[in-house]
C-alpha positions as CSV (number, residue, x, y, z in Angstrom):
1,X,-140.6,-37.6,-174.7
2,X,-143.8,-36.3,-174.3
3,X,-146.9,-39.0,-175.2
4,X,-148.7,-36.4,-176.7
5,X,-146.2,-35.6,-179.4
6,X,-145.4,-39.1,-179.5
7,X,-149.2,-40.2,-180.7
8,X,-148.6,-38.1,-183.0
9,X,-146.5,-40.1,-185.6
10,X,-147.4,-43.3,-184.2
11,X,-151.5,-43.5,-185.1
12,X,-149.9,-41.9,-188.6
13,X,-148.1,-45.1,-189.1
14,X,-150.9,-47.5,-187.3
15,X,-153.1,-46.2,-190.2
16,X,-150.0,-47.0,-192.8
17,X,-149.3,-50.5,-191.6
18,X,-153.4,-51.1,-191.5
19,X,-153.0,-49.8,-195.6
20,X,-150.4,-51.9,-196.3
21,X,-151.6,-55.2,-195.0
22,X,-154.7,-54.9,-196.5
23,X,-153.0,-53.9,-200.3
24,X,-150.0,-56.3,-199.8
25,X,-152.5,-59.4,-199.8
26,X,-153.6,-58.6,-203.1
27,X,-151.2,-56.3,-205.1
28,X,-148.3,-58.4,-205.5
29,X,-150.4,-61.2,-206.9
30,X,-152.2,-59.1,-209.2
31,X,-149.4,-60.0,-212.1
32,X,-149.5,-63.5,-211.1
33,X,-153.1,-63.5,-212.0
34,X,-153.3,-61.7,-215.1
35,X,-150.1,-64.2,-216.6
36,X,-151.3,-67.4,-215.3
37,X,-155.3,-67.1,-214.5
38,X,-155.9,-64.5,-217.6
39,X,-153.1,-66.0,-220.1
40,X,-151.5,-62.7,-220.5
41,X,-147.9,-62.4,-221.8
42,X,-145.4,-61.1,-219.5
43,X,-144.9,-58.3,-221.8
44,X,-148.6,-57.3,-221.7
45,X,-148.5,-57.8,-218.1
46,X,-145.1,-55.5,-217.6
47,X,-147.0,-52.7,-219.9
48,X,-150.1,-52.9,-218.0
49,X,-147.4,-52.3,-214.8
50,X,-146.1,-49.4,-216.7
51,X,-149.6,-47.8,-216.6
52,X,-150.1,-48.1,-213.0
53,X,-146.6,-46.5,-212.5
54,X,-147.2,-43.6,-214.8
55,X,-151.0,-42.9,-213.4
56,X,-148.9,-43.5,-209.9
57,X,-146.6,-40.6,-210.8
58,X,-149.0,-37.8,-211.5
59,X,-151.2,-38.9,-208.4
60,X,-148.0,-38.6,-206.5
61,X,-147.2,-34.9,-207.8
62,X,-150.8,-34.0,-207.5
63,X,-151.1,-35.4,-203.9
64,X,-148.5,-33.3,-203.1
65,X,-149.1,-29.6,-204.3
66,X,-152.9,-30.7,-202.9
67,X,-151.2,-31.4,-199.3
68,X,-149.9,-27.6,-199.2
69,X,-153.1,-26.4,-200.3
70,X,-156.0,-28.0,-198.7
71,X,-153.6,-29.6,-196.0
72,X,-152.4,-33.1,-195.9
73,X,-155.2,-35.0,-193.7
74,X,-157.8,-34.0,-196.5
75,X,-156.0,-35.9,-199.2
76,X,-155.1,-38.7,-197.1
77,X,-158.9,-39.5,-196.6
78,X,-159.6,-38.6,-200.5
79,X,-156.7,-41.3,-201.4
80,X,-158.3,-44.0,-199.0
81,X,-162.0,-43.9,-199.4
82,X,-161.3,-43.9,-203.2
83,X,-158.9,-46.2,-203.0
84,X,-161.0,-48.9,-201.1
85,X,-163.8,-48.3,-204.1
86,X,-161.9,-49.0,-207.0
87,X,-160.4,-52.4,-205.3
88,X,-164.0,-53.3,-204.4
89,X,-164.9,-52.8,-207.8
90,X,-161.7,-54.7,-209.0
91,X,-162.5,-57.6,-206.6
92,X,-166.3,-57.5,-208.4
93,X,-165.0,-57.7,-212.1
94,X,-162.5,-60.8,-210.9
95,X,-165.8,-62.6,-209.5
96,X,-167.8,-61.8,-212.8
97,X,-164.6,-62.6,-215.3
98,X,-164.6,-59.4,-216.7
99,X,-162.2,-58.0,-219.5
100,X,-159.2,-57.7,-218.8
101,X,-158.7,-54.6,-220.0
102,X,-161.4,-53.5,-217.3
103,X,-159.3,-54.9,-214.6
104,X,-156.8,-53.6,-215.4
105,X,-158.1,-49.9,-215.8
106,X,-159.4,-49.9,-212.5
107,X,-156.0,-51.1,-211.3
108,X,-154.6,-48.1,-212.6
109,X,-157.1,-45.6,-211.2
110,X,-156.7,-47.6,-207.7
111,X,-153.3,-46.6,-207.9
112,X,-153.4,-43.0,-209.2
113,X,-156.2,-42.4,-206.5
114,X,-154.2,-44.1,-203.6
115,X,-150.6,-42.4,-204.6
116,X,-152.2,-38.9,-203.4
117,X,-151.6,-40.8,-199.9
118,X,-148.1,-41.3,-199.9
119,X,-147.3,-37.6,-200.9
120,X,-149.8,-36.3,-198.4
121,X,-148.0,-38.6,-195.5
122,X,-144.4,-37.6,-196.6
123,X,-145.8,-33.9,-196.7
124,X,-146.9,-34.4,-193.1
125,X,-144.0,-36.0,-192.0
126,X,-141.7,-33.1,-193.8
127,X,-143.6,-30.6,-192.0
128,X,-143.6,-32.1,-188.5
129,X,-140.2,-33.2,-188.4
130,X,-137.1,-30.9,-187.9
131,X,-134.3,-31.8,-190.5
132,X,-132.5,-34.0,-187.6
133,X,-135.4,-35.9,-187.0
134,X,-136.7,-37.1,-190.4
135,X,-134.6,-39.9,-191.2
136,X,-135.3,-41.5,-188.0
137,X,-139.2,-40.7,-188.6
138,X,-139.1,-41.9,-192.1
139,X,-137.4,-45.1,-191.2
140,X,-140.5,-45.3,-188.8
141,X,-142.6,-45.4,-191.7
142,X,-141.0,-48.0,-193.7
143,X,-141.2,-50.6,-190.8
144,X,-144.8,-49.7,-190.5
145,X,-145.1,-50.2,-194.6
146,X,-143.2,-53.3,-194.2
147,X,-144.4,-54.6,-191.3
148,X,-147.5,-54.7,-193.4
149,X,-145.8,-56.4,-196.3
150,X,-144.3,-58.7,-193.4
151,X,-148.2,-60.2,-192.9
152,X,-150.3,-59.0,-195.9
153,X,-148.3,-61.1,-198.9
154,X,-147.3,-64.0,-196.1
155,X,-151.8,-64.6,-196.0
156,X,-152.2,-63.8,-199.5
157,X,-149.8,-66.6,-200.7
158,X,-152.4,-69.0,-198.8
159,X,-155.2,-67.4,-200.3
160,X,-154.3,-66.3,-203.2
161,X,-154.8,-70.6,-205.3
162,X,-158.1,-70.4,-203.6
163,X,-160.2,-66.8,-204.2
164,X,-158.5,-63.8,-206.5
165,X,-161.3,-61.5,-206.3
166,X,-161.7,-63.0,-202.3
167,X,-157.9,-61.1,-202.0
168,X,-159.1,-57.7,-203.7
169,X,-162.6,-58.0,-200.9
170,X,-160.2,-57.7,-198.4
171,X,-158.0,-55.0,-199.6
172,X,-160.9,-52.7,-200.0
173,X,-162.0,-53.3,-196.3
174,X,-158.9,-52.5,-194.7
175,X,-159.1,-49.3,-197.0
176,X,-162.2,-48.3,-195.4
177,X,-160.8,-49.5,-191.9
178,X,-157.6,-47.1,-193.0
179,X,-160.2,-44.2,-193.7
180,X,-162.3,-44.4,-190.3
181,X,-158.2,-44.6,-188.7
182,X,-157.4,-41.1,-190.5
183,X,-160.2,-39.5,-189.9
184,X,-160.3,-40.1,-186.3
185,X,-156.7,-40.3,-185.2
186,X,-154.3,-38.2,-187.4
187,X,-153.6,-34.4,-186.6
188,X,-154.6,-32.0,-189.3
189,X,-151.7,-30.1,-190.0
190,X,-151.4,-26.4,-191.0
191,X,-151.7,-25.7,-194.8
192,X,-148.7,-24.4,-196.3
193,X,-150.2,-22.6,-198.8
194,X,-154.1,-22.0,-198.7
195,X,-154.1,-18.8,-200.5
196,X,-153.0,-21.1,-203.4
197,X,-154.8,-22.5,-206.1
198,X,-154.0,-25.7,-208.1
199,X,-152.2,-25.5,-211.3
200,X,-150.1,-28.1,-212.9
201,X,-147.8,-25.8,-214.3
202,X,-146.9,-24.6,-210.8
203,X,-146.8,-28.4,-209.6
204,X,-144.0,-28.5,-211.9
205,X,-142.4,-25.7,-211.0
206,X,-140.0,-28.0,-208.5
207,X,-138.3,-28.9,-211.8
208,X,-136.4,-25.7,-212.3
209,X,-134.6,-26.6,-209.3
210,X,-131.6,-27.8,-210.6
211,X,-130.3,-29.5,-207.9
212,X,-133.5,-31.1,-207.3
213,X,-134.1,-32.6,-210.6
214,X,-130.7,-34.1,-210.5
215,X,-131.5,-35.8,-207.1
216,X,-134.9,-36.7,-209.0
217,X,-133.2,-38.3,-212.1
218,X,-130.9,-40.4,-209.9
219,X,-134.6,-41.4,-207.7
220,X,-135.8,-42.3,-210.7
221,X,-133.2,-44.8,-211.4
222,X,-132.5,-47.0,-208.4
223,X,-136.4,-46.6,-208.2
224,X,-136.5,-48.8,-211.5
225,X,-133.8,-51.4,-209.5
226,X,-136.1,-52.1,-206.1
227,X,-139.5,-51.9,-208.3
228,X,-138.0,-55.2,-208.9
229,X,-139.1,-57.0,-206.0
230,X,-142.6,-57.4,-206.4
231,X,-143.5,-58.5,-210.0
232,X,-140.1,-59.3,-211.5
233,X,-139.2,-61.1,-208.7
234,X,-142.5,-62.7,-208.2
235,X,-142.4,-64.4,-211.9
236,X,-138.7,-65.1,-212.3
237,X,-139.4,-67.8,-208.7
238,X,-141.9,-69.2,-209.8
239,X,-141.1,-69.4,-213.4
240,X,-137.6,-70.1,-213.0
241,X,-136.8,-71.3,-209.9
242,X,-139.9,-73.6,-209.3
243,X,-141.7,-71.6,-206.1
244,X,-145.1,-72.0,-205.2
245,X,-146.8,-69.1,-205.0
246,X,-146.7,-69.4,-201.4
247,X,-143.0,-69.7,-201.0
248,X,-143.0,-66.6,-203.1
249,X,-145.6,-65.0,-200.3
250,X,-142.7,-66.1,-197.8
251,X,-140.3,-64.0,-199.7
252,X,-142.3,-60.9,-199.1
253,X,-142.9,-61.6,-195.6
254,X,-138.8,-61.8,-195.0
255,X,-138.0,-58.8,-196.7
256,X,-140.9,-56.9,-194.3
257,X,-139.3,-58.7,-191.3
258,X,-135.9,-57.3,-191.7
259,X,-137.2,-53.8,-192.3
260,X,-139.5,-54.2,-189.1
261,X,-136.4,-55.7,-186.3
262,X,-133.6,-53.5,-188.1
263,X,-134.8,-50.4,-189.7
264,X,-135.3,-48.1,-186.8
265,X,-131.9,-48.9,-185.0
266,X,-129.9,-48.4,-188.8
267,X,-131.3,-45.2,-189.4
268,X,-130.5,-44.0,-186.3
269,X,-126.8,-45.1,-186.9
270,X,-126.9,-44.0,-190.3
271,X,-128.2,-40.1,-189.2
272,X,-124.9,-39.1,-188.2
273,X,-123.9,-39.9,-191.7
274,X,-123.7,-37.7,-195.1
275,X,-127.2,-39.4,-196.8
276,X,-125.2,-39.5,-200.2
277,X,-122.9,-42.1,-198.7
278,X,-125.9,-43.7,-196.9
279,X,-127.9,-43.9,-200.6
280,X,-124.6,-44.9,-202.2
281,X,-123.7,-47.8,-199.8
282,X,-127.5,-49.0,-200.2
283,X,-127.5,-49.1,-203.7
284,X,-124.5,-51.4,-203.7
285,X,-126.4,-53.9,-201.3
286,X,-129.3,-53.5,-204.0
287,X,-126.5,-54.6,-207.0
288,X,-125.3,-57.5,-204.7
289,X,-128.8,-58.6,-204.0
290,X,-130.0,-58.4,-207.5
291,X,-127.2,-60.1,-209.0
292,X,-127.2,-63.1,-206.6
293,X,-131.3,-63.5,-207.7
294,X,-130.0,-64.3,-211.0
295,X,-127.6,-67.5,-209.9
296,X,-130.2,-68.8,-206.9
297,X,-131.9,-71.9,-207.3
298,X,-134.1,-73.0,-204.6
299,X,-135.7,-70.8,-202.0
300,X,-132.9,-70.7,-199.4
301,X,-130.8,-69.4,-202.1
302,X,-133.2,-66.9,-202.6
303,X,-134.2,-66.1,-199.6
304,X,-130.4,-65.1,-198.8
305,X,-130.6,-62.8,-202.2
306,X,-133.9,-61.1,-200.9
307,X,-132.1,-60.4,-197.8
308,X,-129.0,-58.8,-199.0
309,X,-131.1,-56.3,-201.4
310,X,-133.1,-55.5,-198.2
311,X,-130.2,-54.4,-196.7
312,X,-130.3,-51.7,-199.3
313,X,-134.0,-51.3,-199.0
314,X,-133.2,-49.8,-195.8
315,X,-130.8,-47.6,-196.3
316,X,-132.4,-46.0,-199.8
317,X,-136.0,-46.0,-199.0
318,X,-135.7,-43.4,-195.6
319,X,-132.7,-42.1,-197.2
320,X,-134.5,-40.6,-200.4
321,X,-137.2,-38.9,-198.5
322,X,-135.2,-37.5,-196.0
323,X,-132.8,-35.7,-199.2
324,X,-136.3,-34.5,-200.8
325,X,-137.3,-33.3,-197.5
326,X,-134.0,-31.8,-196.6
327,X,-133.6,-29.8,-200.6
328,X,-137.5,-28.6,-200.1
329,X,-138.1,-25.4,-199.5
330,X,-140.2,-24.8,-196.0
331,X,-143.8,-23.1,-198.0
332,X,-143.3,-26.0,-200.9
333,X,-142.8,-29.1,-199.1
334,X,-145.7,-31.0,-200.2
335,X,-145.0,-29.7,-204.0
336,X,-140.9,-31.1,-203.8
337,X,-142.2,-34.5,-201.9
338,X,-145.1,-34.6,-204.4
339,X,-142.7,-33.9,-207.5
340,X,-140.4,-36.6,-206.0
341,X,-143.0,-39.3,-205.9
342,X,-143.8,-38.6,-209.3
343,X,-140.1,-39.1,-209.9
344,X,-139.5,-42.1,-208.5
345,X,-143.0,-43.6,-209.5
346,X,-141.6,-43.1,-213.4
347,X,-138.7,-45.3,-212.2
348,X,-141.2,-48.0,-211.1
349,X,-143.5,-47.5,-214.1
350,X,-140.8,-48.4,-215.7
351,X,-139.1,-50.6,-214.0
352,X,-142.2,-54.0,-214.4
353,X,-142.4,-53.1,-218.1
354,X,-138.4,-53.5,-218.5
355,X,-138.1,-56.1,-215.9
356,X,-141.3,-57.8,-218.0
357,X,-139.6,-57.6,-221.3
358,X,-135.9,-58.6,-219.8
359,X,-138.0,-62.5,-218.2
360,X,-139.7,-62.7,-221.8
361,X,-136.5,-61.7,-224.2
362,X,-133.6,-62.5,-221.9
363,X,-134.4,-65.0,-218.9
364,X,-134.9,-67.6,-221.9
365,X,-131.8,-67.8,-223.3
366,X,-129.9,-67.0,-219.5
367,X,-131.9,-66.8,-216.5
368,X,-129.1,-64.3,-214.7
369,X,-129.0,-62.0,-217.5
370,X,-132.1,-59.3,-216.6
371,X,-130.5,-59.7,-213.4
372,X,-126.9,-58.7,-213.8
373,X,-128.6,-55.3,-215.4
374,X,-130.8,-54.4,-212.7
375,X,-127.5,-54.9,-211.0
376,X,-125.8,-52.3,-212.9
377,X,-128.1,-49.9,-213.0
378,X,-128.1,-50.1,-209.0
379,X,-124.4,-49.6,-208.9
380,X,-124.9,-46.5,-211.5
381,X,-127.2,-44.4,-209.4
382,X,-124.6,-45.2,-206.1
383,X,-122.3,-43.4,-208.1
384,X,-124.5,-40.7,-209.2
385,X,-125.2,-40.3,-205.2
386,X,-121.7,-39.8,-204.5
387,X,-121.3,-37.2,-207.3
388,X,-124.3,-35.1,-206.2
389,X,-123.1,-35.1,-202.5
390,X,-120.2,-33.2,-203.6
391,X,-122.3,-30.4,-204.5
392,X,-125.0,-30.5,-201.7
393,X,-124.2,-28.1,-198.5
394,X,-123.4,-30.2,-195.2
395,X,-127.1,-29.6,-193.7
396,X,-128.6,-30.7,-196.6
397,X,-126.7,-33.8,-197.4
398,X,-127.9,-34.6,-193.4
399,X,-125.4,-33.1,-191.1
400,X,-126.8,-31.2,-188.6
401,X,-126.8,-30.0,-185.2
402,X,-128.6,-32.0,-183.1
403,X,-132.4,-30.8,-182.0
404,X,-134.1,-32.4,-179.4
405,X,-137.1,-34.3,-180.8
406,X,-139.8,-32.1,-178.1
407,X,-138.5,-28.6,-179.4
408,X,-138.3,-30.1,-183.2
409,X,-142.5,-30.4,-183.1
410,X,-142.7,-28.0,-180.6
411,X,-144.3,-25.6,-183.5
412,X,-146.4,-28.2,-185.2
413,X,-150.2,-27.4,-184.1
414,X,-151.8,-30.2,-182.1
């Protein structure tokens, strides 16, 4: 392959894994700190989750149609640089003991400002990528996310009893770091659409896509299931297991090592494959996973139950944006990937807030309960997989001819 077209993805996913690390010391301790530190009930704490996911959603959507008009390097940098201020000001309101209602407001801009990124790298990775090649580049992109979660939540676990607002300090310098990385190393792509203007209503025009609001609505449900790893998860081990909060770090790192040695080689397997089996047979690895979290006791046990619903993780994360991708129509990509972020962000809005009310109502009375329903609901949306792939043509359910990967990007402008 030629180098040149190979830097292409890989300083995309350098400035990704740089993101990640820096956001995955702090994030997945932010519900930790607002139960324990701040005294907030977990059903506060899942609400104030269910905030962040829905500001998530419309950043997502809005990222997006933004990516087709102004083109997606532009928004990348927006998400970043304004990212990195609101955590700074999040780690400056820990340090002072402000509200909480101020910490948590700027957690929720954080996240509606940093979810244009994600659409805006999707977008970029739609456009690049012929329709043979995007599973394999997408499942680049996870292990770069999770190679991030692999070391960010493994140093924040050691951090995290001695300096909250020292965790948030560095999270907004490896924002910056991320900024200076865009702006330097990614390729501007072409704009889709630059005669366009922005206008919500078109934003939601991907909804009278039939098809693709069906894919959406199944998204949005398994997105509620794996939305489950990082506060759920978090509180249920310490709270009912008896982890320390670094063991629970530890957790984090294991599910970002199995993405990072296995994820690559799967989804090249998995390519040949019709994705609505791929997301089907994920899903089910997702309801073993989940289901064995709610009988583990000790961290081996759940350590082995983490695994198993990684397993999933990396069949259904690539699997979903690939199907987007693949349903998109060439002029709109960043407005279908946009509209499928927000779709799957309302699955993880919710997801904290059920997951919050299922450890304060149910885990009381029976510790597997929440559990056996997040399994459920992953076995549901395998099934609702299989039934859309019945209606999807062969090329976009994933089967295609093959393209070389040099004439695939042989029209994306350097």
């Amino acid at each position: 392959m030629n180098p040149a077209l190979r830097g292409r993805l890989w300083t995309l996913l350098g400035c990704q894994c740089v993101l990640t690390t820096g956001l995955a010391l702090s994030y997945p301790f932010f519900a930790l700190y607002l139960h324990i530190e701040r005294g907030l009930p977990m059903g506060l704490v899942g609400a104030a989750l269910f905030g962040l996911g829905l500001a998530t959603a419309c950043g997502q959507a809005l990222g997006g149609e933004l990516s087709d008009i102004l083109g997606s390097k532009r928004v990348m940098e927006f998400a970043v640089g304004a990212r990195g201020l609101m955590v700074a000001l999040m780690a400056w309101a820990m340090a002072r003991g402000a509200p909480v209602i101020l910490l948590i407001s700027l957690h929720v801009l954080s996240g509606f400002c940093g979810s244009f990124y994600d659409s805006a790298v999707r977008s970029w990775i739609a456009s690049a990528y012929a329709a043979s090649h995007r599973l394999v580049a997408f499942g680049k992109l996870r292990v770069a996310l999770n190679l991030g979660w692999a070391i960010g939540p493994a140093l924040g676990g050691l951090l995290a009893g001695r300096s909250y607002p020292g965790l948030f300090a560095i999270s907004a310098a490896a924002c910056l770091l991320c900024f200076v990385l865009v702006r330097w190393t990614v390729v501007p792509m072409e704009k889709l659409r630059p005669e366009s203007r922005f206008s919500w209503r078109e934003t939601m025009r991907a909804a009278g896509d039939r098809q693709f609001l069906t894919f959406c609505a199944w998204c949005s449900l398994i997105a509620m299931v794996m939305a489950q790893l990082v506060a759920s998860l978090s509180v249920h081990a310490v709270g009912y297991v008896g982890l320390s909060e670094q063991q629970v770090g530890l957790l984090f790192t294991l599910n970002g090592v199995i993405v990072v040695l296995i994820q690559t080689r799967v989804s090249r397997t998995l390519r040949h494959l019709r994705l609505s089996v791929v997301l089907a047979a994920g899903c089910l690895f997702y309801a073993a996973g989940y289901g064995f979290v709610g009988f583990a006791h000790g961290f081996i046990a759940l350590a082995a139950a983490v695994a198993i619903l990684t397993f999933g993780e990396v069949a259904v994360s690539p699997g979903l944006y690939t199907m987007a991708a693949n349903l998109a129509p060439e002029r709109f990509k960043g407005r279908y990937m946009g509209f499928h972020g927000l779709a799957q962000q309302l699955g993880v809005a919710c997801g904290p807030f059920l997951g919050g009310l299922g450890l304060q109502h149910l885990s009381p009375r029976w510790a597997a309960a929440p559990w056996l329903l997040v399994a459920g609901m992953a076995a549901a949306a395998g099934w609702g997989f299989l039934s859309l792939g019945r209606r999807l043509t062969a090329r976009q359910d994933g089967l295609h001819e093959e393209i070389p990967l040099e004439t695939a990007l042989a029209e994306v402008p350097v």
